[in-house]
Each structure stands twice: as structure tokens, then as C-alpha cells.
C-alpha positions, 0 to 999 in steps of 0.5 A: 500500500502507498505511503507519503512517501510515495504518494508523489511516485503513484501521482506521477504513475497517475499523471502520466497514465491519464494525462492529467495535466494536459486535460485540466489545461483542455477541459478546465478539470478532471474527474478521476475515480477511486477505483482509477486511484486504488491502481496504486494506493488507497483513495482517502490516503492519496487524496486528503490533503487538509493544507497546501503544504502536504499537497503532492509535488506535482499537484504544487507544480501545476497549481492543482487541488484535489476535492472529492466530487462524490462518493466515488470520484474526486475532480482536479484542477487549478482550484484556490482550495485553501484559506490563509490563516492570519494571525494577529498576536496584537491582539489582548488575550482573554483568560478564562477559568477552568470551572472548579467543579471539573475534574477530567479537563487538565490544561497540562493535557490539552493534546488532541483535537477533540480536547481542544474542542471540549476545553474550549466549550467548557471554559465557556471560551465559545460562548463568550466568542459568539456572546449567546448561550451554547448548547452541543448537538452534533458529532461526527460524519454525515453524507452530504445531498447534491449541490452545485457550487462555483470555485475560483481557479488559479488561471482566471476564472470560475468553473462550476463544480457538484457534490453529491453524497460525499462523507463530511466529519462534523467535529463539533456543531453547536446550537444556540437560540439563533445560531448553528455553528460548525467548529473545528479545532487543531492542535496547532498552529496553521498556515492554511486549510481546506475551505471545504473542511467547512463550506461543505458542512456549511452547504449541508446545514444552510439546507437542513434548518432555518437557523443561521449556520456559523462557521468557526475554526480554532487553533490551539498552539502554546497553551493559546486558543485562536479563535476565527469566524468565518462567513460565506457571502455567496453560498454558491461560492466555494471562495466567497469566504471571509474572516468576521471575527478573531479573538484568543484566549488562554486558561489562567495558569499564572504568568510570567515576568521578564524577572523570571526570564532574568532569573533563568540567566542566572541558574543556567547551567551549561550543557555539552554541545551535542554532536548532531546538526545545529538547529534549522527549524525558525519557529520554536512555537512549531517545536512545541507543537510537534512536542504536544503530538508527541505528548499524545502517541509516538509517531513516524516522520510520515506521521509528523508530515501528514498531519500536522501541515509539515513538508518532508525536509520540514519533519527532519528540521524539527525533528532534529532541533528537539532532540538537539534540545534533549526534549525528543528521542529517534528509535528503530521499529521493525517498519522504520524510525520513531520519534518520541519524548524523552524523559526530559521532554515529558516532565517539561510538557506535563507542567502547567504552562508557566512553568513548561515555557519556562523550562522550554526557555531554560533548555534553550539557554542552557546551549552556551550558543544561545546563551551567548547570543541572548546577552548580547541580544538583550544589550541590542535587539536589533542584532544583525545575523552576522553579529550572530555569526561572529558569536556562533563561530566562538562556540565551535558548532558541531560540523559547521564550517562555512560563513554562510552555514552559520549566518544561516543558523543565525535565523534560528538563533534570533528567531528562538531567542525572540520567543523567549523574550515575547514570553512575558508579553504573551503569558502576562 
């Protein structure tokens, strides 16, 4: 049976046999079947692609997507599938209590989807979103009826499309006087998703009842809750989609000071530079991430790529920046490497958030390239990566030897210690 890596070899095989490319150029798409894609894989494995980033190379190529068209088919084409997500970080965030009387919701161990989603509801995060009283109603998968909709293509213009008697997965629907709301909610933090993810849903509801059909999506990444609403202005239009509303939200655990960023300055104490790759992975909160669905299973590196909105060489970067940190482990399986956390990494992840990023900070700063770095960075936050550079060299990085090579490690230097230093306005 395929797996993700070679998904990109049976689409090629595909491509070639049906000449894919050159009758979406003719026709405007192409409708291929399950059973023209169980030839080499399985369908739902070579067809789900939640984010832009884990769409196959020649999919990426030709500026192509893939939607399901009915039970049975899927259609391909130049379509715009995907929605930014854009983050404001200016924006105040708002704590909220975990109610006393609750016992099985530990936000030492918000991990899963499904956990994001009930946290959020019980903390009272989604009724202070939408300003109504909320009550559950609906989970899990429905098929959808036969609608016709518009979708805008990457070459110019919109080309008509159908549905019919797909599988949808609602995660969460919530029912108010006025409102019903379709909600997803991740574990991370993402660049992008599928817009069907939840015009589909949107289309299935908007038919179903009289009430008004809200679309809201929640991303959990760092112990911080995004919230965004969504609307579709034209329900025919797959891309009529725009962002209404946005809020973030964190449960109240306790906060943390620049006098506790300065303290861990003075009680570091220094590790041996490991004898593996130096870090090249910018984004520290994606490293934590990738630690919070490591908290939940182990997983392959097919796994990390897959489902949390990594590429390949992403994997391999992040991968190896946690274990550079000492906070994740590699180990051989009959089927492949495993990645899993260390015994540091899950007594760091199974504190309360205070402090777990403070000891994610002190397990940077215990690298003496990083601690260099941070007390010149703190003299002069503007520091040029060359400055950086000239630092990283004193250090002797582990086989490292070209100029260029350490101006670019000095990206992630800055970019990691910047978290650090963001730590007090975020956990105030």
C-alpha cells in the first residue's frame, strides 16, 4: 500500500497514465475515480490533503487541488482550495477559568483535537466568542445531498463544480437560540486549510434548518486558543469566504515576568554541545507543537508530515532541533524510525504552562550558543545575523564550517531567542 512517501511516485504513475495535466489545461478539470486511484494506493490516503503544504509535488507544480466530487470520484484542477490563516498576536488575550467543579479537563493535557474542542466549550471560551448561550448537538460524519457550487481557479476564472453524497466529519456543531455553528479545532498552529473542511458542512446545514449556520475554526498552539469566524457571502461560492471575527484566549495558569526570564540567566547551567546538526527549524512555537503530538502517541516522520501541515525536509528540521534540545528521542521499529519524548521532554510538557515555557526557555539557554547570543541580544535587539555569526563561530558548532552555514543558523538563533523574550508579553 502507498505511503507519503510515495504518494508523489503513484501521482506521477497517475499523471502520466491519464494525462492529467494536459486535460485540466483542455477541459478546465478532471474527474478521476477511486477505483482509477486504488491502481496504486488507497483513495482517502492519496487524496486528503487538509493544507497546501502536504499537497503532492506535482499537484504544487501545476497549481492543482484535489476535492472529492462524490462518493466515488474526486475532480482536479487549478482550484484556490485553501484559506490563509492570519494571525494577529496584537491582539489582548482573554483568560478564562477552568470551572472548579471539573475534574477530567487538565490544561497540562490539552493534546488532541477533540480536547481542544471540549476545553474550549467548557471554559465557556465559545460562548463568550459568539456572546449567546451554547448548547452541543452534533458529532461526527454525515453524507452530504447534491449541490452545485462555483470555485475560483488559479488561471482566471470560475468553473462550476457538484457534490453529491460525499462523507463530511462534523467535529463539533453547536446550537444556540439563533445560531448553528460548525467548529473545528487543531492542535496547532496553521498556515492554511481546506475551505471545504467547512463550506461543505456549511452547504449541508444552510439546507437542513432555518437557523443561521456559523462557521468557526480554532487553533490551539502554546497553551493559546485562536479563535476565527468565518462567513460565506455567496453560498454558491466555494471562495466567497471571509474572516468576521478573531479573538484568543488562554486558561489562567499564572504568568510570567521578564524577572523570571532574568532569573533563568542566572541558574543556567551549561550543557555539552551535542554532536548532531545545529538547529534549522525558525519557529520554536512549531517545536512545541510537534512536542504536544508527541505528548499524545509516538509517531513516524510520515506521521509528523501528514498531519500536522509539515513538508518532508520540514519533519527532519524539527525533528532534529528537539532532540538537539534533549526534549525528543529517534528509535528503530521493525517498519522504520520513531520519534518520541524523552524523559526530559515529558516532565517539561506535563507542567502547567508557566512553568513548561519556562523550562522550554531554560533548555534553550542552557546551549552556551544561545546563551551567548541572548546577552548580547538583550544589550541590542536589533542584532544583525552576522553579529550572530561572529558569536556562533566562538562556540565551535558541531560540523559547521562555512560563513554562510552559520549566518544561516543565525535565523534560528534570533528567531528562538525572540520567543523567549515575547514570553512575558504573551503569558502576562
Amino acid at each position: 500500500m502507498v505511503n507519503l512517501y510515495n504518494i508523489d511516485d503513484a501521482w506521477n504513475q497517475l499523471f502520466i497514465k491519464y494525462n492529467i495535466t494536459e486535460k485540466v489545461k483542455i477541459e478546465g478539470s478532471y474527474i478521476i475515480t477511486a477505483e482509477q486511484i486504488r491502481e496504486l494506493g488507497d483513495p482517502i490516503l492519496m487524496t486528503t490533503f487538509n493544507h497546501a503544504t502536504g499537497l503532492p509535488l506535482l499537484f504544487k507544480q501545476n497549481k492543482l487541488s484535489i476535492l472529492p466530487n462524490s462518493s466515488t470520484d474526486y475532480v482536479i484542477g487549478n482550484f484556490s482550495a485553501y484559506q490563509n490563516i492570519t494571525y494577529n498576536d496584537e491582539i489582548e488575550t482573554t483568560l478564562v477559568p477552568i470551572p472548579r467543579n471539573l475534574e477530567s479537563i487538565d490544561p497540562t493535557n490539552i493534546y488532541s483535537d477533540d480536547s481542544v474542542l471540549s476545553c474550549a466549550f467548557v471554559t465557556g471560551m465559545i460562548e463568550d466568542f459568539i456572546e449567546m448561550k451554547v448548547i452541543p448537538t452534533i458529532f461526527g460524519r454525515i453524507t452530504s445531498e447534491e449541490f452545485n457550487y462555483t470555485i475560483k481557479t488559479s488561471n482566471g476564472p470560475e468553473i462550476p463544480l457538484f457534490v453529491k453524497d460525499i462523507d463530511m466529519d462534523i467535529q463539533g456543531g453547536f446550537e444556540s437560540e439563533e445560531d448553528f455553528l460548525i467548529i473545528n479545532a487543531k492542535n496547532s498552529r496553521l498556515d492554511d486549510f481546506l475551505i471545504s473542511q467547512m463550506y461543505f458542512p456549511y452547504r449541508y446545514w444552510t439546507s437542513k434548518i432555518n437557523k443561521n449556520v456559523r462557521t468557526i475554526f480554532i487553533t490551539f498552539s502554546n497553551d493559546i486558543f485562536n479563535f476565527f469566524e468565518y462567513e460565506f457571502i455567496n453560498l454558491n461560492n466555494y471562495n466567497s469566504i471571509r474572516l468576521v471575527k478573531q479573538k484568543n484566549y488562554r486558561i489562567n495558569t499564572g504568568s510570567i515576568t521578564k524577572e523570571d526570564i532574568n532569573d533563568l540567566m542566572m541558574i543556567v547551567n551549561f550543557v555539552p554541545e551535542p554532536e548532531i546538526p545545529f538547529p534549522q527549524a525558525n519557529s520554536f512555537s512549531k517545536i512545541i507543537d510537534l512536542l504536544s503530538i508527541l505528548r499524545e502517541r509516538d509517531l513516524n516522520a510520515e506521521d509528523i508530515t501528514r498531519y500536522y501541515a509539515f513538508n518532508p525536509r520540514q519533519s527532519d528540521y524539527y525533528t532534529n532541533a528537539a532532540i538537539y534540545l534533549g526534549l525528543i528521542e529517534k528509535y528503530p521499529t521493525y517498519s522504520g524510525k520513531m520519534y518520541r519524548l524523552s524523559k526530559k521532554g515529558n516532565l517539561i510538557m506535563s507542567q502547567a504552562p508557566r512553568e513548561k515555557y519556562l523550562l522550554l526557555a531554560e533548555s534553550i539557554l542552557e546551549h552556551r550558543p544561545f546563551f551567548e547570543v541572548y546577552k548580547a541580544f538583550k544589550k541590542n535587539p536589533s542584532l544583525s545575523n552576522e553579529h550572530i555569526s561572529s558569536i556562533l563561530k566562538s562556540c565551535n558548532l558541531y560540523n559547521i564550517n562555512s560563513p554562510s552555514t552559520y549566518l544561516r543558523r543565525a535565523s534560528t538563533v534570533l528567531n528562538w531567542l525572540e520567543w523567549i523574550d515575547s514570553l512575558p508579553n504573551i503569558y502576562s
